[in-house]
C-alpha positions in Angstrom: 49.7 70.3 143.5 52.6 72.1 142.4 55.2 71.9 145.6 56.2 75.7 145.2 52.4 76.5 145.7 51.9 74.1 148.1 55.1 75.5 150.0 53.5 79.3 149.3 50.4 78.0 151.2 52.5 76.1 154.1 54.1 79.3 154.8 51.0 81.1 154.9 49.1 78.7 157.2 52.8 79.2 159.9 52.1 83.2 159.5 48.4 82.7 160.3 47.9 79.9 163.0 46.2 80.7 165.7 47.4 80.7 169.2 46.3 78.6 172.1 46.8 80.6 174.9 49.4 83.1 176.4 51.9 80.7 177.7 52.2 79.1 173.9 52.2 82.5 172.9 55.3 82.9 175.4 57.0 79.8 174.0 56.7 80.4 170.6 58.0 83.6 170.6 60.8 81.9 172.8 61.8 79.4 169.5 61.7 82.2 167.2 63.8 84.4 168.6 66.2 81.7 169.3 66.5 80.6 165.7 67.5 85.0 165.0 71.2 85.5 165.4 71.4 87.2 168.7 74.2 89.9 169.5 73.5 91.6 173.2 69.8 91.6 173.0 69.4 92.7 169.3 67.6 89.9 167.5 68.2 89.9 163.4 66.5 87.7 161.2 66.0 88.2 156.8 62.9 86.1 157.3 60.4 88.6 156.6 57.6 86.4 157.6 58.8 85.8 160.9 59.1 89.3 161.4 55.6 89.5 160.5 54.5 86.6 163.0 56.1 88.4 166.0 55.0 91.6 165.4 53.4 92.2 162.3 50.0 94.0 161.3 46.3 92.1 162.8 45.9 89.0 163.8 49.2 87.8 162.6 51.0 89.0 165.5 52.2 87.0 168.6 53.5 89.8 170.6 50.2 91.8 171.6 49.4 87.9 172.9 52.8 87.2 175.3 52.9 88.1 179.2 55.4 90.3 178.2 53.1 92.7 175.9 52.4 95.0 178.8 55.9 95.4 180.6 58.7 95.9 176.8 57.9 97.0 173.5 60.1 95.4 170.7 62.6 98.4 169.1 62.7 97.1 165.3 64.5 99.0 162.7 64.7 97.5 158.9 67.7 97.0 157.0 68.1 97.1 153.1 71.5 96.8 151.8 72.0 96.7 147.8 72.4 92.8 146.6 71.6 91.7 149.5 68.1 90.5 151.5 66.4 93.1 153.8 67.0 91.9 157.5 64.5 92.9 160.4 65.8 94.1 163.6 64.6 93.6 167.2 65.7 95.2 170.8 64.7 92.8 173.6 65.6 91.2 176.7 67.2 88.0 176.7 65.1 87.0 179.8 62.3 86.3 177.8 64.1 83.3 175.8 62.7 80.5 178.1 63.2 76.8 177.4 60.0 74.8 177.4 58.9 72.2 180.0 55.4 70.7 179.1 54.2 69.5 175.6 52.2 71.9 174.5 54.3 74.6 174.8 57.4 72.4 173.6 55.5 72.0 170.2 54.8 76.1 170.1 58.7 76.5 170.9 59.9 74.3 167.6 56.7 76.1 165.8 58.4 79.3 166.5 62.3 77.5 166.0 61.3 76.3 162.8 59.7 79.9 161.3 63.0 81.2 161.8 65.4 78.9 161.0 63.8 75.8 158.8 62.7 74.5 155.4 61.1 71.4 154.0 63.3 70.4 150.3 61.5 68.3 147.8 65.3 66.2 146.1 64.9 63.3 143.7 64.0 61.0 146.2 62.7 61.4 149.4 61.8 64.7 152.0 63.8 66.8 154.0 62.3 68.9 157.1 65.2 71.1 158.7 66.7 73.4 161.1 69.7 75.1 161.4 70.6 77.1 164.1 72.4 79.5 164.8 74.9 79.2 167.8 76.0 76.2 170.1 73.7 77.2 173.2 70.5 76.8 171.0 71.9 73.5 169.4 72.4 72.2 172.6 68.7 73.0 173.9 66.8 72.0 170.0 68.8 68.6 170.7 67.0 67.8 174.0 63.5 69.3 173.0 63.8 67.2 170.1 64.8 64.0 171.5 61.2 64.6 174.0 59.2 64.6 170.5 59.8 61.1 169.5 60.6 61.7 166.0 63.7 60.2 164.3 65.3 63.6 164.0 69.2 63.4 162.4 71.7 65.5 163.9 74.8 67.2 162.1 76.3 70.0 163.8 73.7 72.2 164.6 71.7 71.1 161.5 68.4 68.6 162.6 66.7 66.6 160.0 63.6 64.9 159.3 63.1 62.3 156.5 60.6 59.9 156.7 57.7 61.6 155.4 55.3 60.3 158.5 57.4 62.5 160.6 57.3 65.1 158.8 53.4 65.0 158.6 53.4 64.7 162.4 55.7 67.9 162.8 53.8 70.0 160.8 50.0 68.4 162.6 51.6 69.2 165.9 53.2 72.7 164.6 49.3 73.7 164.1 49.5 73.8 160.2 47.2 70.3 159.7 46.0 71.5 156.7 49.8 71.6 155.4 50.2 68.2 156.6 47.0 66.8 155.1 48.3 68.3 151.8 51.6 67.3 152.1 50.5 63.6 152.9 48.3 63.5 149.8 51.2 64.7 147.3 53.5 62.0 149.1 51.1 59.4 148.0 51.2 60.7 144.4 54.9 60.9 144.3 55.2 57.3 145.8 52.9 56.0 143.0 54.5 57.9 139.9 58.2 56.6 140.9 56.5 53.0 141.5 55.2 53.5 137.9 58.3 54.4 136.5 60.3 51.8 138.5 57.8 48.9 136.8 58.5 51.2 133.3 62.5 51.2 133.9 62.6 47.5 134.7 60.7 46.5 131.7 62.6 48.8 129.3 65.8 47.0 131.2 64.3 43.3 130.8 63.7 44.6 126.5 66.9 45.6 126.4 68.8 42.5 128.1 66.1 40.2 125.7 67.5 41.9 122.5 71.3 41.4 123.4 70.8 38.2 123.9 68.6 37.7 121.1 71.6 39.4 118.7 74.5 37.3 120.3 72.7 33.9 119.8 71.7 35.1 116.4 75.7 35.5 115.3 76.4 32.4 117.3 73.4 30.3 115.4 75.5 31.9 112.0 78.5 30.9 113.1 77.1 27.2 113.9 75.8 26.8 110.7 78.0 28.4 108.7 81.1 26.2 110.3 79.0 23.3 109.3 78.4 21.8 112.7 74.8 22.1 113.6 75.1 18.6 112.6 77.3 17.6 115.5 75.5 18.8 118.0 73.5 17.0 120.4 69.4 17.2 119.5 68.2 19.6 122.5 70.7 21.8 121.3 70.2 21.8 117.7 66.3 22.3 118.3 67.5 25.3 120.2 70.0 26.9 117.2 67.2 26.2 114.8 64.0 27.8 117.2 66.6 30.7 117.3 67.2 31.0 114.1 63.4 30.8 112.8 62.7 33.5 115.5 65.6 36.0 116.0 63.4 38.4 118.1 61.9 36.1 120.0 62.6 35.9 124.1 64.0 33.0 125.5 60.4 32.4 126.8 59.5 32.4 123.6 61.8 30.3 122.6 61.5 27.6 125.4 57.8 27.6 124.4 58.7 26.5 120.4 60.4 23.6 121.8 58.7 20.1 121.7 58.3 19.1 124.0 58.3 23.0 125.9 60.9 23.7 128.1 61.3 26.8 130.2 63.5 30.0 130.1 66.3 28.9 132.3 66.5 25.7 130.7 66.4 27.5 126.9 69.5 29.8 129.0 71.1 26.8 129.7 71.3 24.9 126.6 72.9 28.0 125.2 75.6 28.3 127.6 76.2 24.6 126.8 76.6 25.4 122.7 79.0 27.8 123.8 80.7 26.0 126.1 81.0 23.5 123.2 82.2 26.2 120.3 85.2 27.1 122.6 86.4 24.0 123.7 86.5 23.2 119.8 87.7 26.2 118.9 90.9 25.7 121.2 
């Protein structure tokens, strides 16, 4: 699956969950309004889908669903500046941004954080989940939610990071998009076994390579022994070794071992060579 469709549906699934009961409903709204930026109540975010999850149209919305539905009604306003994103507005007390205590509600909180505030990067190598808030106070708090998940989350500033892949799967099962997860766990498996393939395909194009050098610079060397007129002088194990080279100039040292009577094996063939040069320079000086 292509990962920006796969992220299109992730997204989706986040906007769309379903909500436990009225106390998750509470908590997330909690994480999601912690990850706006927050000046004296007003509550801006230019994540248009988290402006739909809190009070968007249907079944998307968590508002109608929190114990605070019946006693404030969020004051939005829209803003659209030229160049820039559209940013959503929201007027509403700060007592309603409550830290979680039990599990359940801890995993609707970071659901919530995470709408408003993270990402999940595809790089070269590797995943990255993140979230980056947006003032210390929150930091502070996402650091000691996070260390209650048992996840290996990495921590820079007020960025938090996943990137072992099981983790992220377990973040997004727990964040109620399993269906994102299960996805996401089968395209991890596909990536994992294309970059094994072309790991096996790099090393063998590397082990060509290093066989052809070498086959080249025993080639000249083999011309240089024969033309100077002393093959003769050499010892037999190294003669048969000039001469195998010199019948088979693209053959591997495998190959080469394997010509030799009796056979002999590749770091022996390697070793015989270094010995012929060894030999060439010591007569040379």
């Amino acid at each position: 699956m292509d990962k920006d469709i796969w992220l299109s549906r992730l997204w989706n699934e986040w906007l769309m969950s379903p909500v436990k009961s009225r106390r998750n409903a509470d908590a997330e709204v909690s994480g999601l309004l912690m990850g706006m930026r927050n000046r004296h109540g007003t509550f801006t975010t230019n994540r248009l889908h988290a402006a739909r999850r809190l009070t968007g149209p249907g079944k998307v919305r968590l508002w109608p669903l929190t114990s605070y539905a019946g006693s404030f009604t969020p004051g939005i306003s829209m803003m659209t500046r030229p160049n820039h994103k559209s940013s959503v507005k929201f007027l509403l007390p700060s007592e309603i941004l409550k830290v979680p205590t039990g599990k359940g509600t801890m995993w609707s909180w970071l659901k919530g954080l995470w709408g408003s505030t993270g990402g999940l990067y595809f790089p070269k190598s590797g995943y990255y989940l993140t979230m980056i808030v947006s003032d210390a106070e929150t930091s502070r708090i996402t650091r000691n939610i996070l260390g209650r998940t048992g996840l290996s989350w990495s921590v820079h500033r007020s960025e938090f990071t996943l990137r072992n892949h099981e983790d992220i799967t377990t973040f997004l099962c727990k964040a109620g998009m399993t269906s994102g997860a299960l996805d996401f766990e089968g395209m991890t498996l596909i990536r994992s076994a294309r970059n094994r393939a072309n790991l096996a395909s790099n090393y063998d194009t590397a082990n060509i390579a290093r066989s052809v050098k070498a086959a080249r610079e025993q080639m000249v060397l083999s011309e240089r022994i024969m033309s100077s007129g002393k093959l003769d002088e050499l010892p037999e194990k190294l003669r048969e070794v000039v001469m195998a080279r010199k019948l088979n100039p693209e053959a591997s040292l495998e190959e080469i071992g394997n010509r030799l009577s009796p056979p002999v094996s590749k770091s022996t063939v390697k070793y015989r060579w270094k010995k012929i040069e060894c030999l060439l320079e010591n007569q040379h000086e």
